[in-house]
Structure formats: structure tokens, C-alpha cells
NUDRENLO-548087 format. One line per field, with one value per residue (C-alpha): residue in one letter; chain; x, y, z. Coordinates in Angstrom, 1 decimal, padded with zeros to 4 digits. Example, Ala and Ser with C-alpha at 12.3 -4.5 7.8 and 13.67 -1.06 7.14 Angstrom:
2
type: [A / S]
mol: [A / A]
c1: [012.3 / 013.7]
c2: [-004.5 / -001.1]
c3: [007.8 / 007.1]
***
This chain:
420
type: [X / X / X / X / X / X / X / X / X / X / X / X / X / X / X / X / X / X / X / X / X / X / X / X / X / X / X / X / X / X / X / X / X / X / X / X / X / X / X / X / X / X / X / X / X / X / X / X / X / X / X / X / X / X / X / X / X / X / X / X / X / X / X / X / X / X / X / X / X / X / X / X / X / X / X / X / X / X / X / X / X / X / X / X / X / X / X / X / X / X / X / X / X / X / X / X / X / X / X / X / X / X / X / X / X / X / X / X / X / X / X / X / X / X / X / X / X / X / X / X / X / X / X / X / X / X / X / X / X / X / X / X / X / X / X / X / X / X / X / X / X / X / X / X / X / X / X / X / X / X / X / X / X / X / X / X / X / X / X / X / X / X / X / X / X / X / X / X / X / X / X / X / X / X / X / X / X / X / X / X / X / X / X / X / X / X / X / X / X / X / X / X / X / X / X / X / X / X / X / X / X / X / X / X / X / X / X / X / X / X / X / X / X / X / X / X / X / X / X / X / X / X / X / X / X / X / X / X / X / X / X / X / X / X / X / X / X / X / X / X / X / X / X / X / X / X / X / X / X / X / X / X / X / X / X / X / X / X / X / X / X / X / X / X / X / X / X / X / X / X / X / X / X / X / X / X / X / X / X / X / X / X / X / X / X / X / X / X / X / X / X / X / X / X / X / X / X / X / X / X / X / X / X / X / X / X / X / X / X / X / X / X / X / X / X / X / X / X / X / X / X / X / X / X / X / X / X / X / X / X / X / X / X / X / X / X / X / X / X / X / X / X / X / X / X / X / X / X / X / X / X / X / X / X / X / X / X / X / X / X / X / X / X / X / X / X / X / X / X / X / X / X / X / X / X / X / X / X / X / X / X / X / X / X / X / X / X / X / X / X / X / X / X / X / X / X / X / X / X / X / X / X / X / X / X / X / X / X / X / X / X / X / X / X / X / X / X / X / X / X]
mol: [A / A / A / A / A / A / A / A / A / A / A / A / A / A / A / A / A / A / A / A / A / A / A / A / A / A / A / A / A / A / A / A / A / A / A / A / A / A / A / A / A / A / A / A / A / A / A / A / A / A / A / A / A / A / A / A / A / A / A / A / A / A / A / A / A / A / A / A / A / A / A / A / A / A / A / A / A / A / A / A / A / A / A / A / A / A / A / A / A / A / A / A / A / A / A / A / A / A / A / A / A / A / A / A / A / A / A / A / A / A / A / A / A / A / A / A / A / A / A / A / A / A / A / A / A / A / A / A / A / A / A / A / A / A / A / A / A / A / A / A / A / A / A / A / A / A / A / A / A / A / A / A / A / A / A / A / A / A / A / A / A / A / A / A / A / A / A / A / A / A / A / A / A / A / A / A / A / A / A / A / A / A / A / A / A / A / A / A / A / A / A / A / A / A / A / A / A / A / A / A / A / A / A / A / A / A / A / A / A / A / A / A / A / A / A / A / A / A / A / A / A / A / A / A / A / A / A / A / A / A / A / A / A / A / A / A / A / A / A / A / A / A / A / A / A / A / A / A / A / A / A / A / A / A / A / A / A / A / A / A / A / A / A / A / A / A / A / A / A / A / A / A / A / A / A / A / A / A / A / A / A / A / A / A / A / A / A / A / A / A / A / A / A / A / A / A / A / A / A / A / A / A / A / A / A / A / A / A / A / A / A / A / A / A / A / A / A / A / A / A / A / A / A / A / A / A / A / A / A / A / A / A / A / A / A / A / A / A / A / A / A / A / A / A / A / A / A / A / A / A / A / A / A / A / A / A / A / A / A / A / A / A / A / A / A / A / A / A / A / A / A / A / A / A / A / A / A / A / A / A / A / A / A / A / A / A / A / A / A / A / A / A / A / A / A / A / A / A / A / A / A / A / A / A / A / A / A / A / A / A / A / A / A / A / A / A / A / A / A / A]
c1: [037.5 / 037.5 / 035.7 / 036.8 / 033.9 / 030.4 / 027.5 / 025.4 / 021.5 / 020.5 / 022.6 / 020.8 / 021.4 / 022.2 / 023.6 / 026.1 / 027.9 / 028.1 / 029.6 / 032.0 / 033.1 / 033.7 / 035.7 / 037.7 / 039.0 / 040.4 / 037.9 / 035.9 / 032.3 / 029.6 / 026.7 / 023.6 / 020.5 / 017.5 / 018.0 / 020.6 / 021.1 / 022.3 / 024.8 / 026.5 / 027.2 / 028.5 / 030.5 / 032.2 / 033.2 / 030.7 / 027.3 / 024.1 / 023.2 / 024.1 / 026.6 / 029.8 / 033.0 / 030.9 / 032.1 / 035.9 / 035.7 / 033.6 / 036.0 / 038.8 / 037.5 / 036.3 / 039.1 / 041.3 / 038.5 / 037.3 / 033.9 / 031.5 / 027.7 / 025.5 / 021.6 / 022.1 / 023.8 / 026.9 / 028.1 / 029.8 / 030.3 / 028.1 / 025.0 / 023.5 / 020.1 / 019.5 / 016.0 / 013.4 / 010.2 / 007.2 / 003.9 / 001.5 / -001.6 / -004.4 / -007.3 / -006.5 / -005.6 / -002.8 / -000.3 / 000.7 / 004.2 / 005.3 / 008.1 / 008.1 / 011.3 / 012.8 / 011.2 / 012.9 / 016.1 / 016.0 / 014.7 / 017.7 / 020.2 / 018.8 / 020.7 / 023.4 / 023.6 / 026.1 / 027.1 / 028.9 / 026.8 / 025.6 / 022.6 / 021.9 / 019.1 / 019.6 / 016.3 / 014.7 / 012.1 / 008.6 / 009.1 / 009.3 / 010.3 / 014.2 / 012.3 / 010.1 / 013.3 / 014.6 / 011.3 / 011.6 / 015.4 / 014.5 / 011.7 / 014.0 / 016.9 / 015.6 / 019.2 / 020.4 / 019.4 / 018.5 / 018.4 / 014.5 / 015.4 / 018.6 / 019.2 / 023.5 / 024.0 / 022.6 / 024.0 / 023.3 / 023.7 / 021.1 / 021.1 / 019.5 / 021.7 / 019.5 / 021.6 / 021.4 / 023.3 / 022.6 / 022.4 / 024.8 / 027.3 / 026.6 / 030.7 / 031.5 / 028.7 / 028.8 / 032.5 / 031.7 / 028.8 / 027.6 / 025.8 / 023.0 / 023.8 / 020.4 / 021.4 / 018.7 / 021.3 / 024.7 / 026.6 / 024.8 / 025.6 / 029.3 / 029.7 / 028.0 / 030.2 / 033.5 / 032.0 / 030.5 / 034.2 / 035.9 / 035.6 / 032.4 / 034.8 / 031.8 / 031.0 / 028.8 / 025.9 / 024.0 / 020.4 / 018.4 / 016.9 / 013.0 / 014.4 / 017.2 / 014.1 / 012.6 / 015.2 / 015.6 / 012.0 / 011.6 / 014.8 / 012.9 / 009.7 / 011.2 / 012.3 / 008.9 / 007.0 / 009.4 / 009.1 / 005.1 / 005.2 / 007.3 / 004.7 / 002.0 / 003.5 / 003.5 / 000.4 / -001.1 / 001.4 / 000.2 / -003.5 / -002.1 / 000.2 / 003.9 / 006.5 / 007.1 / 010.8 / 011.6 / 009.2 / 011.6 / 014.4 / 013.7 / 011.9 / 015.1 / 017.1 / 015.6 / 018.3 / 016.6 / 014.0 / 015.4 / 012.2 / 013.2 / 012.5 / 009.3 / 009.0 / 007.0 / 006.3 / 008.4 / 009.9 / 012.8 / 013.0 / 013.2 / 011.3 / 008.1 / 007.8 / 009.1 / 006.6 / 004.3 / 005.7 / 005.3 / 001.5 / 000.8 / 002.0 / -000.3 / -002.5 / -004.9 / -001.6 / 000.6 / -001.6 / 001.0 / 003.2 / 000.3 / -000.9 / 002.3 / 002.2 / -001.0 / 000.2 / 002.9 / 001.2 / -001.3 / 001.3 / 001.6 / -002.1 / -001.2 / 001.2 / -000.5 / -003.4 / -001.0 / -000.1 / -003.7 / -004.4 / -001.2 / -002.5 / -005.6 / -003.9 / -001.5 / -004.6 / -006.7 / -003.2 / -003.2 / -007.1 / -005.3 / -004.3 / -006.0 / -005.0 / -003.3 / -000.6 / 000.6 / 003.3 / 004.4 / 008.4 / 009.0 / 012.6 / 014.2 / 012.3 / 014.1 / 013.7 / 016.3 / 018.9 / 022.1 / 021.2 / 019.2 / 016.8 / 013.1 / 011.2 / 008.6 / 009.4 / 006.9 / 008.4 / 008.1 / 004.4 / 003.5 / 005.3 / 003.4 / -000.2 / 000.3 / 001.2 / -002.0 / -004.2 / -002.7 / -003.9 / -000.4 / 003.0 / 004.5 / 008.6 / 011.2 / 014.6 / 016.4 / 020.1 / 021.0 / 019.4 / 019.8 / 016.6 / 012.8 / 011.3 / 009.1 / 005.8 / 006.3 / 004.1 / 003.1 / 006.7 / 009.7 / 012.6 / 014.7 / 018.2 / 018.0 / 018.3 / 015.4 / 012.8 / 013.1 / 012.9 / 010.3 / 007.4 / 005.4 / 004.4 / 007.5 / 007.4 / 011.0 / 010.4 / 013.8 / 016.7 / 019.5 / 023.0 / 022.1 / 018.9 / 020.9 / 020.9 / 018.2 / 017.4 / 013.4 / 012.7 / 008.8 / 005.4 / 004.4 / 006.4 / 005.9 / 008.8 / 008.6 / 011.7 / 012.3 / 015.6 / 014.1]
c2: [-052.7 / -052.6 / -050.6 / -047.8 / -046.7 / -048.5 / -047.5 / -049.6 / -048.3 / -049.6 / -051.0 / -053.5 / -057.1 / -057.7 / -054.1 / -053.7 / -056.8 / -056.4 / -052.9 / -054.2 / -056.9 / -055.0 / -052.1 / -055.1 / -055.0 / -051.7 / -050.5 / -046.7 / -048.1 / -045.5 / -046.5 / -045.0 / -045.4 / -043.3 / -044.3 / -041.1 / -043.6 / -046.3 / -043.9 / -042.3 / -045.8 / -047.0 / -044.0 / -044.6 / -048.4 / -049.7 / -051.9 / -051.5 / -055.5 / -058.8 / -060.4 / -062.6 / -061.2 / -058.1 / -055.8 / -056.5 / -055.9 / -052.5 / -050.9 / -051.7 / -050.3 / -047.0 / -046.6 / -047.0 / -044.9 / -047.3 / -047.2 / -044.0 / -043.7 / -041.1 / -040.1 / -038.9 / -041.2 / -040.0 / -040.8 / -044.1 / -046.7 / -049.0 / -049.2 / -052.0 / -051.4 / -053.6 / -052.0 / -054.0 / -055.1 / -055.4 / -056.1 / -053.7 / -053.4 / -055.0 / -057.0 / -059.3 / -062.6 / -063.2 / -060.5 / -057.8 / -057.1 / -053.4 / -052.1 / -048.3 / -049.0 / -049.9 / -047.2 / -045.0 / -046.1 / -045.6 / -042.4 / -041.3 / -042.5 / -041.5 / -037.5 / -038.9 / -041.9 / -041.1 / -043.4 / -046.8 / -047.2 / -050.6 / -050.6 / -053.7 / -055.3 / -057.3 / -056.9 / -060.0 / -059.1 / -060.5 / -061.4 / -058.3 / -056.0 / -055.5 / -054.1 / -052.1 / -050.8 / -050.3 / -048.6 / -046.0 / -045.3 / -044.3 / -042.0 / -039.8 / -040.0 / -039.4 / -038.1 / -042.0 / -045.3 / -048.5 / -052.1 / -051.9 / -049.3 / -049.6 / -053.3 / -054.3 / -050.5 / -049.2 / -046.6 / -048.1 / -051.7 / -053.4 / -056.8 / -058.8 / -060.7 / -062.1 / -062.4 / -066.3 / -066.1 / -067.3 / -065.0 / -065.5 / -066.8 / -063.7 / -062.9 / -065.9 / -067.1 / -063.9 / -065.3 / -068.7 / -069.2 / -069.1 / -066.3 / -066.0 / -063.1 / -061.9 / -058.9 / -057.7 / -057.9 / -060.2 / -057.0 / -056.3 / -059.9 / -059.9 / -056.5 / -057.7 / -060.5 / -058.2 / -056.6 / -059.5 / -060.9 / -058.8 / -061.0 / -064.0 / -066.9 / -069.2 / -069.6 / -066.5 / -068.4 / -066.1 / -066.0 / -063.4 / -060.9 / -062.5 / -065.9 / -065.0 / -063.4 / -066.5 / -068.5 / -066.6 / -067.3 / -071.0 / -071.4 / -070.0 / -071.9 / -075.0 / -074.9 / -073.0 / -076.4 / -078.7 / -076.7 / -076.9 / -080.6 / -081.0 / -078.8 / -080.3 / -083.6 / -082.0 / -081.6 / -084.5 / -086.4 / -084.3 / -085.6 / -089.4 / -089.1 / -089.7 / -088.4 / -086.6 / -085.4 / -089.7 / -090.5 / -087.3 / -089.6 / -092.4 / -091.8 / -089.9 / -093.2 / -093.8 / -092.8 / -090.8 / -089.1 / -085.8 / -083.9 / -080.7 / -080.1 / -078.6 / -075.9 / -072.8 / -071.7 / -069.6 / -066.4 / -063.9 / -062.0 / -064.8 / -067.9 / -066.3 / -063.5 / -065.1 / -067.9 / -064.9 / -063.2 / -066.1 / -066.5 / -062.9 / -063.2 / -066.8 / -067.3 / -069.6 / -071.6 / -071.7 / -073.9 / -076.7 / -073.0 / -071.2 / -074.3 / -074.7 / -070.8 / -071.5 / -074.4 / -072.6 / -069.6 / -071.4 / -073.1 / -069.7 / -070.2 / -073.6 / -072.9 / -070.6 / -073.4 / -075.5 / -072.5 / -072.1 / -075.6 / -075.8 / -072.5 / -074.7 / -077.6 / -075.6 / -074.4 / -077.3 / -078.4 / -075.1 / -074.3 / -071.4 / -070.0 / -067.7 / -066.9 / -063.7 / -065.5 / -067.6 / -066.3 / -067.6 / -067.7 / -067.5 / -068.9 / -067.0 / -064.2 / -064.2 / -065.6 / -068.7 / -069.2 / -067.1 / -064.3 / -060.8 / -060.5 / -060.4 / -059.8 / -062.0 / -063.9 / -066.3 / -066.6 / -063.2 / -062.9 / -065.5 / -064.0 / -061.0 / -062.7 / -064.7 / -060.8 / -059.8 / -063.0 / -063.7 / -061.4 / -062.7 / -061.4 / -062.6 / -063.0 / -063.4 / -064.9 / -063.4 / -063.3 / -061.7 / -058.5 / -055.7 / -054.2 / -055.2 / -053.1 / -049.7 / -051.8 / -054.6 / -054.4 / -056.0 / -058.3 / -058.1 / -059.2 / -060.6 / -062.9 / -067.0 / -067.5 / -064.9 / -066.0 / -069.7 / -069.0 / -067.4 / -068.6 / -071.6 / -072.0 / -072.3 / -072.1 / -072.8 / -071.3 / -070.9 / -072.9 / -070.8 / -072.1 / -071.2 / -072.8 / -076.4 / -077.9 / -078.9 / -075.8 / -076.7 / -080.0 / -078.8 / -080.4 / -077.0 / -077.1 / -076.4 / -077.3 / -076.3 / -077.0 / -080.4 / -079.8 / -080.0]
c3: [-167.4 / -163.3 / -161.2 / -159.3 / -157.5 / -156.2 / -155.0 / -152.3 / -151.9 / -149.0 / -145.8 / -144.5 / -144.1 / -147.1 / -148.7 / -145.9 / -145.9 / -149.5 / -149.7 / -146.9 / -149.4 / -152.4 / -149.9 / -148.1 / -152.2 / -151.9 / -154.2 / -152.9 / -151.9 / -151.4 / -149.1 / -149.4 / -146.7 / -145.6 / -142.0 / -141.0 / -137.7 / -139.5 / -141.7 / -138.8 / -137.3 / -140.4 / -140.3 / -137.0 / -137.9 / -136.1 / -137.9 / -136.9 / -137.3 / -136.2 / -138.5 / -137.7 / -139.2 / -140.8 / -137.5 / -138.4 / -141.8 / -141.6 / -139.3 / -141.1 / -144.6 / -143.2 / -141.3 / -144.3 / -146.3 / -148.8 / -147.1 / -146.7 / -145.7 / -146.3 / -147.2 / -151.0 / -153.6 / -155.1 / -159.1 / -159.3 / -162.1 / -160.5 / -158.6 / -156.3 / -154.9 / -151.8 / -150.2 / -149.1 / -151.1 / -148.9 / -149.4 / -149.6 / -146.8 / -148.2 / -147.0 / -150.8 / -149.0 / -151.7 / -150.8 / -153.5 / -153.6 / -152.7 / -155.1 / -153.8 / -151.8 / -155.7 / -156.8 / -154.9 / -154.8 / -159.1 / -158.8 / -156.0 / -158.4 / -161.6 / -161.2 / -161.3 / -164.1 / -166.7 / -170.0 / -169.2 / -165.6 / -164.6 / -162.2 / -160.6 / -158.7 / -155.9 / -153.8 / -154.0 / -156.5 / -158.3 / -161.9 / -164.2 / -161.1 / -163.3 / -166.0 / -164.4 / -162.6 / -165.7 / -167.3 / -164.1 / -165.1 / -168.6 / -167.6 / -165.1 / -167.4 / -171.4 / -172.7 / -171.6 / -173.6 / -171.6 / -172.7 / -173.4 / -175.9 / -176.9 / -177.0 / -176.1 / -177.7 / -174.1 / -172.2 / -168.9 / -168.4 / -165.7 / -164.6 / -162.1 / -159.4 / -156.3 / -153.4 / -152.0 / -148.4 / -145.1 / -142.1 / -139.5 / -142.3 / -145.4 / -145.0 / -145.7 / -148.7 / -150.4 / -151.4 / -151.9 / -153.0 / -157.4 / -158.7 / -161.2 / -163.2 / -165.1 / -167.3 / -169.7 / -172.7 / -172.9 / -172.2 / -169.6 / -168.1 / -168.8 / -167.1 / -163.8 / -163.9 / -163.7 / -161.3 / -158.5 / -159.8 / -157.9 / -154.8 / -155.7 / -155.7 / -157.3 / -160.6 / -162.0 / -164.2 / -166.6 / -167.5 / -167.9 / -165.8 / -165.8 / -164.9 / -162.6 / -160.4 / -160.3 / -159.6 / -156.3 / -155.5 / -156.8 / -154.4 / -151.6 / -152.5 / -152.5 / -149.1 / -147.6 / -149.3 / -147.5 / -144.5 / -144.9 / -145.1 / -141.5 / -139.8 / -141.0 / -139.9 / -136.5 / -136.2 / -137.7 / -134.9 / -132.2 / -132.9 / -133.4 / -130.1 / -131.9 / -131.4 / -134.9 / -134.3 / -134.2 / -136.6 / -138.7 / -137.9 / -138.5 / -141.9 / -143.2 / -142.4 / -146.2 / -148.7 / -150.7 / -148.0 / -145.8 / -144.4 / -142.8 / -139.0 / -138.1 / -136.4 / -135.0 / -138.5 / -141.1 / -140.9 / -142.4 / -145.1 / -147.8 / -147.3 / -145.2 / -148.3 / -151.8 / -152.7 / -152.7 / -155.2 / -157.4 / -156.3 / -156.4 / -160.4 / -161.1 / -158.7 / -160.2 / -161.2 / -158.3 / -155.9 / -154.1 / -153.5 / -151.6 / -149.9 / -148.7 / -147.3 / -145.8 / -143.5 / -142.3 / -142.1 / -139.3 / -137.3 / -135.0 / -134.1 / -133.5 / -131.0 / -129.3 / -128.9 / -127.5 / -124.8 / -124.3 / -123.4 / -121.1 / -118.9 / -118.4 / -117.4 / -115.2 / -113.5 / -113.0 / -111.3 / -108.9 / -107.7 / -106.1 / -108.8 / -111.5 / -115.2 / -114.2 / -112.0 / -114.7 / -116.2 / -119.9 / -120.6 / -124.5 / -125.6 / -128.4 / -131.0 / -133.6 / -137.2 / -137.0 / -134.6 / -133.6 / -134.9 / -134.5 / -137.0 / -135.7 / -139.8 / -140.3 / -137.1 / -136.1 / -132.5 / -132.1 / -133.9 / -131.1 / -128.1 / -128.8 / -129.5 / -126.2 / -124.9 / -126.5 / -125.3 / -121.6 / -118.5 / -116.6 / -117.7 / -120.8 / -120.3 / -123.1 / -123.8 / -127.0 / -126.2 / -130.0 / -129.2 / -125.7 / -126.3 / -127.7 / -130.7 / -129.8 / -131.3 / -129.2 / -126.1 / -122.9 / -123.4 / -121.0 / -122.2 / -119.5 / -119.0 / -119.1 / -115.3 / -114.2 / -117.0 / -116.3 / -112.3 / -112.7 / -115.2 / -114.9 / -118.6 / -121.2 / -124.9 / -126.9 / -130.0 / -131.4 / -131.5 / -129.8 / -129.2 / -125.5 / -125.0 / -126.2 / -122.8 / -121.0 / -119.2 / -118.1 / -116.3 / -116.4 / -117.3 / -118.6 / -121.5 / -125.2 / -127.2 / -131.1 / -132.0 / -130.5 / -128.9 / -124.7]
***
């Protein structure tokens, strides 16, 4: 049985690219997000975010009307909820995650469930979080049967099907790439697998719901512990005086060694937040996976050490001088390279501590985005040319297809990523 009509809750960086898949199939996508902004962009053809490809494909389904926005979900035969899922404030040094934004979105949706619905998850989630979607469902809808009730006899089929794409190429892995399908019965597996079929060129590999959250965070894990042991070889070099991006290379001339690059320390959405979510469940168990957070974690303050030592320097070098005429160039905000996306950026957490720290003027480089976020103060964002003309301290803390030429013959230079 196909699908005629899909609901996406939340447009994000994930949800959007998403709905504009399943539209591109000619099937009516509804798009559902709490930002009334966002909506009315969506609704002109135009996105809201930084994705390659995503801009044609958006204007193309709304103008042929497969694609609509708005605040209130609509009926559909399917639902995909795409919101975020924070942490919540705490002083608890082990984050806790925050699944109101899930909550939420059920409870928007649940008026207007009807028999034969499938309602999947796609928020990267801690294990248990499907379920508890699930549990929320039943309570706002009594005259329907779920899975935990009702077994493959369900009313409304739910499944659990982490998204696993890279930004700056989502278009293009949201076709090519497998997906774990976690439905909480078989029926409810096979049916998210007609439906992700309907453009997923990869294989669609079922589990279930509990185990298809984990996968997306053991995945994510993984990589923050690899990640964790290139910084920490950083800074163990830094003290010894190598050079730890040759010592990288050369130690990966081993066939079966590949560290990771070091870097600033680790940010987005996915790798900075998901080994949480594992910790958070067994903390007394998961012990190399918060180790691993806690290294990275540091290796802002690190940097900013570094800055901190190269203001002194720059002084003893220039008597004339005082704290407040030094002026710090940072190179690049964002989370990764090429794109837009400033969560959980560590480049920008350290543009805005040095900000925060420095008396002088703090200038930035981020060529992915026009303007700098309302909370981010005492930063001015300015072009290549005038940042690099005029700062004496300069701190490359993202890899940016523009800053890959030598753009700063300087002493005063702290280079994270390796590539000056």
C-alpha cells in the first residue's frame, strides 16, 4: 500500500530535507514547525538553512504543490517527527536528555491519528524514548490501539528510523545511504520500509525500536572516542614539542591504524550530544564513552590557553602595546566545514569565551552565514581580507574551503586544524 500523504514535524536540518525528498516523489508532504518564520519561507520556495541541492528541490515541490508548511499538523497516513532533543539545564555533570520537544510533537499529532497511521521517530533519541513516544500517543488517543497494547493487531504502527546523513551532503545520503528500520512490531517495520522506500536507495535493515536508538548513538560514540583520542594526542604533543598532525601521518602509514584529525573539540548536533544519551542511561557502565566526552569536552579551554599565552607573547614582543590593542581574528564558527550550522560548535563556544575573556576586539571569519546569532556578543563578524589586516592574534578553528591557502604568514598564530 503507498502513501498518499506525509507529515513532517519539524523542518530543520534534518525534517526539511526529508519532506523535500519524499515531495521531489510527487507524493503531498505536509510540514509542520513552530517557528511561523521558517513556515512562510518554506512557503515561498525558499529554505531557511544551509544545504547543497536542498534550495532547488524545495522550490520545485512547492511550486508544483507537493510541498506545504504550516504551524498545526494536518491528517496524513504517515507521520515523521524530526524536533530536537536537548538536554535539560542542570547542574548534574552527566547531562539528562530533554524529550519535551517529542513530547510535543505526539501530542500535536495525536487529534488527528486515525486507524492504519504510522508515526515514526527520527529525532535522535535515548534508549526507550520510541516507547515513551508511543506511551504519550495512547494516552491522548484511548479509542486507538498501539503496539504496547495491541501487539502487530495495532491501530497505529510506530517505528524507530534514526537518520545517519552528513551535512553539507543530506540530499544526497538520505538516497544512498541504509536504514535501520526499528518498528516496535514486524508490521510496524515492514510498513516503514514502504514508506522510506519510496526514495532510500540502500538497503532498509530491521531491528527493533530499542536497538535501532542505540545504533544511532553507538555510531556517534564511536566516532566522539576516536575523535577524543586525536585531541588528546594534541595535547600530549604540544607538551613533548612534535608535530602531532606528522606524527597522525605517519602512524596511519600502518595498515590497519587511521586516527582521526584533531581538532578544536566536537560539536553538531550528533557526535557532541549522542554518547550522552548512552551515559545518561548507564552511567556507572559507560566509562571509556564519557571519558572520551570529557577530553573533548576540555579541548576549548585548551585553545583558549593557547590564545592566552600568544597575547602574552605578542606583548612582551610590543612594550607599547597593552591587552586592549590586541585584536584576536577567529577563522570559521561553525560545527564542521562548509556549512552553516553553529549547535554545539566549539569554534564558536571559543570565539565567544575569548569575546568574553579579551579587553581588545574579538573579529570573526564565517563565510556560510550573513549575520551572527542575537546571543552572541562582543564578536564582529567581518570578510577574510579585513579580519586578517587587521588582527595581530589568529586562531583557525575551522576548516573552510576558503581558509585552504595560506592566508597568515604570522608568528601569532594558533592553528587547530592543521591546515596553516
Amino acid at each position: 500500500m503507498s502513501f498518499n500523504n506525509i507529515s513532517v514535524i519539524g523542518l530543520g536540518y534534518i525534517g526539511l530535507p526529508t519532506a523535500g525528498m519524499f515531495a521531489s516523489r510527487k507524493i503531498k508532504v505536509i510540514g509542520v514547525d513552530v517557528n511561523q518564520k521558517a513556515v512562510d519561507t518554506i512557503n515561498r520556495g525558499e529554505i531557511h538553512i544551509v544545504e547543497p541541492e536542498l534550495d532547488m528541490i524545495v522550490r520545485a515541490v512547492v511550486a508544483e504543490g507537493y510541498l506545504k508548511a504550516t504551524t498545526k499538523p494536518e491528517p496524513a497516513e504517515a507521520f515523521l517527527i524530526a524536533v530536537p532533543t536537548p538536554f535539560k539545564k542542570s547542574d548534574n555533570p552527566i547531562p539528562e536528555p530533554d524529550l519535551s520537544y517529542i513530547e510535543a510533537a505526539s501530542k500535536a499529532i495525536a487529534p488527528v491519528l486515525k486507524k492504519g497511521d504510522l508515526v515514526i521517530l527520527e529525532s535522535t533519541s535515548p534508549v526507550g524514548a520510541t516507547e515513551q513516544m508511543s506511551a504519550w500517543l495512547a494516552d491522548a488517543r484511548p479509542d486507538l490501539t498501539f503496539p504496547q497494547q495491541a501487539g502487530e493487531e495495532s491501530d497505529i504502527r510506530i517505528a524507530h528510523c534514526p537518520e545517519r546523513v552528513l551535512p553539507g551532503h543530506v540530499v544526497r545520503e538520505l538516497v544512498e545511504n541504509d536504514r535501520v528500520i526499528g518498528g516496535m512490531t514486524a508490521k510496524c517495520s515492514t510498513r516503514a520500509i514502504e514508506l522510506y522506500k519510496t526514495f532510500v536507495k540502500g538497503e532498509c535493515v530491521v531491528t527493533n525500536a530499542r536497538t535501532a536508538e542505540m545504533a544511532k548513538l553507538t555510531e556517534n560514540s564511536f566516532r566522539d572516542v576516536n575523535i577524543a583520542f586525536a585531541n588528546e594526542l594534541s595535547m600530549i604533543c604540544d607538551k613533548l614539542d612534535i608535530n602531532v598532525w606528522e606524527l597522525i601521518k605517519l602512524a596511519n602509514r600502518h595498515p590497519r591504524v587511521n586516527i582521526l584529525q584533531p581538532g578544536p573539540g566536537v560539536g553538531g548536533h550528533c557526535i557532541a550530544v549522542d554518547p550522552w544519551f548512552i551515559v545518561s542511561k548507564t552511567p556507572d557502565d559507560a566509562k571509556l564513552i564519557l571519558t572520551a566526552r570529557l577530553v573533548n569536552d576540555s579541548k576549548p579551554e585548551w585553545v583558549i590557553n593557547k590564545v592566552k599565552v600568544a597575547i602574552s607573547d605578542f606583548l612582551q614582543a610590543n612594550p607599547t602595546k597593552t591587552a586592549k590593542d590586541v585584536t584576536i581574528a577567529c577563522y570559521g564558527l561553525a560545527f564542521k566545514p562548509d556549512i552553516d550550522d553553529l549547535r554545539e560548535s566549539p569554534a564558536l563556544d571559543i570565539a565567544m569565551k575569548l569575546a568574553e575573556m579579551h579587553v581588545g576586539t574579538v573579529l570573526a571569519v564565517e563565510p556560510n552565514i550573513d549575520s551572527l546569532p542575537l546571543y552572541v556578543d562582543y564578536i564582529s563578524l567581518g570578510t577574510l581580507d579585513y579580519v586578517r589586516d587587521k588582527s595581530d592574534i589568529h586562531v583557525l578553528l575551522v576548516d573552510h574551503k576558503e581558509f585552504k591557502v595560506n592566508l597568515v604568514n604570522n608568528l601569532n598564530l594558533i592553528d587547530t586544524k592543521g591546515i596553516w
